[in-house]
C-alpha positions in Angstrom: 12.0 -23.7 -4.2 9.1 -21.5 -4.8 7.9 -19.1 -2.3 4.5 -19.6 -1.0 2.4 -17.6 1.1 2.1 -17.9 4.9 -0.7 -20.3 6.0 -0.6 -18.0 8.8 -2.9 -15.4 7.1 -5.8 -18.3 7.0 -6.6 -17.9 10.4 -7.2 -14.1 10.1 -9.4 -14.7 6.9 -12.4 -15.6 8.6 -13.0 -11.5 8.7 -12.9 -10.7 5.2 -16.0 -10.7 3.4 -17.2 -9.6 -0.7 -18.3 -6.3 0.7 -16.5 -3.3 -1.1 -14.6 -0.8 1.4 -12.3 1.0 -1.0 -13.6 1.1 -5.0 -10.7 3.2 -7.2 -11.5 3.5 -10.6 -9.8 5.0 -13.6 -7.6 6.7 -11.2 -5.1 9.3 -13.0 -2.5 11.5 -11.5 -0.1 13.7 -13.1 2.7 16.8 -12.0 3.6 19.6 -13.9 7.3 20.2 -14.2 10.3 22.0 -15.3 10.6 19.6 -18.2 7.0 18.6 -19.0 3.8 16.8 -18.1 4.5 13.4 -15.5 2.1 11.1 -15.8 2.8 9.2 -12.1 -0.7 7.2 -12.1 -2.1 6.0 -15.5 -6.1 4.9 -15.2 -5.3 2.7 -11.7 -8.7 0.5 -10.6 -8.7 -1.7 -7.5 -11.1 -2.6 -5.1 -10.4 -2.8 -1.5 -12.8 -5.2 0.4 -14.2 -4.9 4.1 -11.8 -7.1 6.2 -9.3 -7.7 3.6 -5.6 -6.7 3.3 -5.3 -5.5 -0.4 -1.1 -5.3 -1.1 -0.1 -2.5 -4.3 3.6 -4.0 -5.0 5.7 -2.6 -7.3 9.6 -0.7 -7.7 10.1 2.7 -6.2 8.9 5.3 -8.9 6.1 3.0 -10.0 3.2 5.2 -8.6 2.2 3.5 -5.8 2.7 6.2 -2.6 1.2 8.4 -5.3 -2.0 6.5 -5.8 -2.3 6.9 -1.8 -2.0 10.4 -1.5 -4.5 10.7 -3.9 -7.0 8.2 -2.2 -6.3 10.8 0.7 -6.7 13.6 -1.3 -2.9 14.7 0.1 -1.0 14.7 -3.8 1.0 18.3 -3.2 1.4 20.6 -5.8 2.2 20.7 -8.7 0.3 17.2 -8.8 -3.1 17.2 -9.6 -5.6 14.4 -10.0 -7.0 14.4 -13.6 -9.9 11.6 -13.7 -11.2 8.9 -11.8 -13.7 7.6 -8.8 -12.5 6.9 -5.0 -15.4 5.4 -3.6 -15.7 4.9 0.5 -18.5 2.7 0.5 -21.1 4.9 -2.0 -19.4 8.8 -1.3 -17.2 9.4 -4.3 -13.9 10.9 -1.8 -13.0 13.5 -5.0 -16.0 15.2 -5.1 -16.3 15.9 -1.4 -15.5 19.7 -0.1 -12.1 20.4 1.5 -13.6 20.6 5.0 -15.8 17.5 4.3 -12.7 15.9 3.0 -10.5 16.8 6.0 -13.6 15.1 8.3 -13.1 12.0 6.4 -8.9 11.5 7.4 -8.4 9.7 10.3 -12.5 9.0 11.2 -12.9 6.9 8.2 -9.7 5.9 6.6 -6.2 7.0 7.9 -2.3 6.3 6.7 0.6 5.8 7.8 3.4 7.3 6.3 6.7 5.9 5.0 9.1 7.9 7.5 7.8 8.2 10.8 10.4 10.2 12.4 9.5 12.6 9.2 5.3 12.4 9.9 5.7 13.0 13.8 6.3 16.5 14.9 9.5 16.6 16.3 8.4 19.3 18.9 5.3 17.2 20.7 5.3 14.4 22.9 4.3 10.8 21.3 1.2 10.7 23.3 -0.4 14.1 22.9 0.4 13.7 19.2 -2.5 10.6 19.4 -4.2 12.6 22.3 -4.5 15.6 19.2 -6.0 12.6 17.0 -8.3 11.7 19.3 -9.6 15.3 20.7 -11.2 15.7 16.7 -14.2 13.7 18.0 -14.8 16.1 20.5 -14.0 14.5 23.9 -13.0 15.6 27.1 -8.8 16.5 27.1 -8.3 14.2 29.8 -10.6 11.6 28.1 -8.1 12.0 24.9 -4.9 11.4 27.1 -6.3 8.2 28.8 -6.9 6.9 25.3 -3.7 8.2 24.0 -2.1 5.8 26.2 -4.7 3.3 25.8 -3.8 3.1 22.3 0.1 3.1 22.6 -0.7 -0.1 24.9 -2.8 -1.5 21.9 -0.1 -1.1 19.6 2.2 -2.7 21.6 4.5 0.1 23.1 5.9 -1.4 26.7 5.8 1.3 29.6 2.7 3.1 27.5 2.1 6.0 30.2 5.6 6.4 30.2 6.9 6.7 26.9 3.9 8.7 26.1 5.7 11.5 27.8 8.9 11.3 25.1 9.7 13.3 22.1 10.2 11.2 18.7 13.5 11.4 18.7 14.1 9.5 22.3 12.1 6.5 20.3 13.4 3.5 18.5 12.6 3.5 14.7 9.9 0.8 15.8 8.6 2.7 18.2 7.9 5.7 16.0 6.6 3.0 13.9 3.8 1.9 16.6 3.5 5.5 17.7 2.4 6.5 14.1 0.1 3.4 13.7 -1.5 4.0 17.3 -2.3 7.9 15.8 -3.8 6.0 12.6 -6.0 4.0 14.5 -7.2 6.1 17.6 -10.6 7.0 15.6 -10.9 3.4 14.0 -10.5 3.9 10.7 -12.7 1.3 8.5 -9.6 1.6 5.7 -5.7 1.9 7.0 -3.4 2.5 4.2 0.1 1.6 5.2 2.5 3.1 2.8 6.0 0.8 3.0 5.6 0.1 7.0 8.1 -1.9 7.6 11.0 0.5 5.6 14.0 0.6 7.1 13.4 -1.5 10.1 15.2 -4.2 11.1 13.8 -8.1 10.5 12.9 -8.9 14.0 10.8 -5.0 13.9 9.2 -5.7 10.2 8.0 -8.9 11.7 6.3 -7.1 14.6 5.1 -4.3 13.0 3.6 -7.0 10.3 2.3 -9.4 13.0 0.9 -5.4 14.8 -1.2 -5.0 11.6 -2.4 -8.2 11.3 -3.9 -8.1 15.0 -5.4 -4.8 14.3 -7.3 -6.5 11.9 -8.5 -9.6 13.6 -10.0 -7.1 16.6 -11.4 -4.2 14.5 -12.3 -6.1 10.9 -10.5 -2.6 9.3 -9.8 -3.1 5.8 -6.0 -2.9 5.0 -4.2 -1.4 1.5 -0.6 -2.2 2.2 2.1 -0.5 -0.6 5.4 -2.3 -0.6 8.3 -3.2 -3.0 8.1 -6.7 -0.7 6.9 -9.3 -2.0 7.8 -11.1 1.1 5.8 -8.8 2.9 2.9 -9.5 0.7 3.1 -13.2 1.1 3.0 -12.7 4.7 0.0 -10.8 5.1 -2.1 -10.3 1.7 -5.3 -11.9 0.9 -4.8 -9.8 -3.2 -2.7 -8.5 -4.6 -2.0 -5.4 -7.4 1.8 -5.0 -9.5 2.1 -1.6 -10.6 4.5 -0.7 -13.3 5.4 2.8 -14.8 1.8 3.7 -13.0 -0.1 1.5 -14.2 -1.3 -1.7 -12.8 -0.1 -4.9 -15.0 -1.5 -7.6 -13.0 -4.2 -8.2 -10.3 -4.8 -11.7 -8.4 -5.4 -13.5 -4.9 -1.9 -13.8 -3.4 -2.2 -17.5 -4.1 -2.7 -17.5 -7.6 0.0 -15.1 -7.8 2.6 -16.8 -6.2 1.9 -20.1 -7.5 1.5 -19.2 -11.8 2.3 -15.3 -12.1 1.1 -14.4 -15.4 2.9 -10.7 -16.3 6.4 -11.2 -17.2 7.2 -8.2 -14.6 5.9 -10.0 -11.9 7.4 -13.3 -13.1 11.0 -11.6 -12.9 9.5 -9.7 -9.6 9.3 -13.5 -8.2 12.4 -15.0 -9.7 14.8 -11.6 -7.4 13.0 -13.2 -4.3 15.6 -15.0 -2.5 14.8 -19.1 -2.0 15.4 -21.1 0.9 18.0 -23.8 0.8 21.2 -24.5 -0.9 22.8 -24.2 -4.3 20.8 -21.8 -5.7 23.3 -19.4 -6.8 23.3 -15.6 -7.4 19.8 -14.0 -7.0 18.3 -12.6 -10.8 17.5 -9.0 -11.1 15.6 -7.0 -13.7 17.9 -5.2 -16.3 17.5 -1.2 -16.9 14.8 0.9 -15.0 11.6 1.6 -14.9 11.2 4.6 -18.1 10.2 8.2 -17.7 6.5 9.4 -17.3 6.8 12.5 -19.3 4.8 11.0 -21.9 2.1 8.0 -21.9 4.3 5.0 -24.1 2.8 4.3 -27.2 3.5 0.1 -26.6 4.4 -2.1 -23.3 6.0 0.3 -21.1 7.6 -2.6 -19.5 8.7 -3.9 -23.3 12.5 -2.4 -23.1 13.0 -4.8 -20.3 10.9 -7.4 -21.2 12.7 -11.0 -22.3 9.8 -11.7 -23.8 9.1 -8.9 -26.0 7.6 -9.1 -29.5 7.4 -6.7 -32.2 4.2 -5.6 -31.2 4.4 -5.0 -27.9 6.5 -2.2 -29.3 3.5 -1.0 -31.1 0.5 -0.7 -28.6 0.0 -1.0 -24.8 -1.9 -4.1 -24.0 -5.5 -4.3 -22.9 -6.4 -6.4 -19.8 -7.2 -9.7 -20.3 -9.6 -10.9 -17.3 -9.3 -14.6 -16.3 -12.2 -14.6 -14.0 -11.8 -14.3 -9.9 -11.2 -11.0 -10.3 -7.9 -12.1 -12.3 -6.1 -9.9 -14.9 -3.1 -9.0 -16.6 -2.0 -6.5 -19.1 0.1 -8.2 -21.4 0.5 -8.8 -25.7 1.2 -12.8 -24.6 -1.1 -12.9 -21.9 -1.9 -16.4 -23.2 2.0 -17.6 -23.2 2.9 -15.3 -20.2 2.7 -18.5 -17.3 4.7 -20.8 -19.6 
């Protein structure tokens, strides 16, 4: 049976709209290390629309956190960012000053982090963590607390006033979760990126925190870039959709389109290790070897040593993108033959 996206996501459409939010283009990250040059992000371009939730889905080492640290200027050293645009609206974010930089995070586009219990400081109090967010806009101390717990009520934390008053580590991992989104959101942000949210949280918790970000965007009309290895996540909650492989993106569509013909033969296997409602399907497919080392920009497919589908020359060159109209592409040699 084939996996389709939730109808649910219908309902919140009505607040998208064509206006660009978020415009990345020709985004390239590397690191300098002991053994050479890592290329983690290879010319990336997406575009992030107002109102939209925009989903980057790939493995783990495939450059996606990367590509959000460097939309939030945060890539630590020894990473740098070689070339691109990040465009908020018309202000290009990577030519902006440090301290003009630093006014931007949290005011006009915030993140959550993969390991809450890691992002939180273990020393503060949930709510004056948020209460510290909120006092960068210059209002009264008491003023911040009020909203502080305003907030952790928004995002769903029971007993707000009261578990504003406990440390991290007295919270549930869902409630470090909410905690961390409430921080995200007490400036509203026009752009949240949410970097793997639902992580290492149990079902009934992924659902919430999904069904949390999803409200969020109904009642503010905040544009959404969501990074996950999920693809059930993304058929939950996306409206597009971006595959990375070995930093690079392979394939770009409306979650739709996506689910119901995907064209790369990444994605394709991607969408074949997605477990399937219903009997007698036997053993779940996975995708042989890994994804290669970045020391060095492939001179063919980097996906080609894993690729069932490979050809002589996808040995030879790395594809171009082949654009299929609505915004639709793929990187691929058999771009043509890749749906069959």
């Amino acid at each position: 049976m084939r996996l389709s996206p939730s109808d649910s996501r219908a309902a919140s459409a009505a607040v998208e709209t064509d206006a660009g939010l978020l415009t990345v283009e020709g985004l390239s990250v590397s690191f300098i290390t002991g053994r050479g040059r890592v290329h983690a992000v290879r010319d990336v371009s997406f575009e992030v629309r107002e109102g939209e939730v925009f989903a980057l889905v790939g493995e783990s080492g495939c450059g996606k956190s990367t590509t959000a640290l460097a939309i939030m200027r945060l890539v630590p050293p020894p990473g740098a960012i070689e070339q691109g645009q990040v465009l908020l609206g018309d202000r290009d974010l990577l030519t902006l000053t440090n301290d003009e930089m630093a006014a931007v995070r949290g005011r006009d586009v915030a993140m959550i982090f993969q390991n809450p219990l890691v992002a939180l400081n273990p020393v503060y109090r949930a709510g004056v963590q948020i209460q510290e967010a909120v006092l960068q806009d210059n209002v009264p101390r008491h003023e911040a607390w009020r909203r502080a717990v305003e907030v952790m009520g928004q995002v769903r934390i029971s007993d707000a006033a009261l578990r504003a008053d406990s440390y991290p580590h007295e919270l549930s991992g869902g409630m470090r979760q909410r905690v961390m989104t409430g921080m995200m959101i007490s400036r509203s942000p026009r752009l949240l990126i949410a970097d793997e949210p639902t992580t290492a949280l149990d079902v009934t918790i992924q659902a919430q925190i999904l069904d949390l970000l999803m409200d969020l965007r109904r009642r503010t009309g905040m544009g959404i870039l969501i990074i996950t290895h999920d693809l059930g996540v993304v058929a939950e909650i996306a409206d597009r959709v971006a595959v990375m492989y070995a930093g690079r993106i392979v394939e770009q569509a409306g979650v739709t389109e996506l689910y119901d013909a995907p064209l790369h033969p990444y994605t394709q296997l991607l969408m074949r290790a997605l477990p399937r409602m219903g009997k007698g399907e036997g053993r779940l497919e996975t995708i042989s070897g890994s994804v290669p080392s970045l020391m060095a920009e492939p001179l063919g497919c980097a996906f080609a040593p894993r690729c069932p589908l490979r050809q002589d020359r996808c040995e030879q060159g790395e594809p171009e993108y082949t654009r299929l109209g609505g915004g639709r592409l793929v990187a691929c040699h058999l771009a043509g033959r890749a749906g069959e």
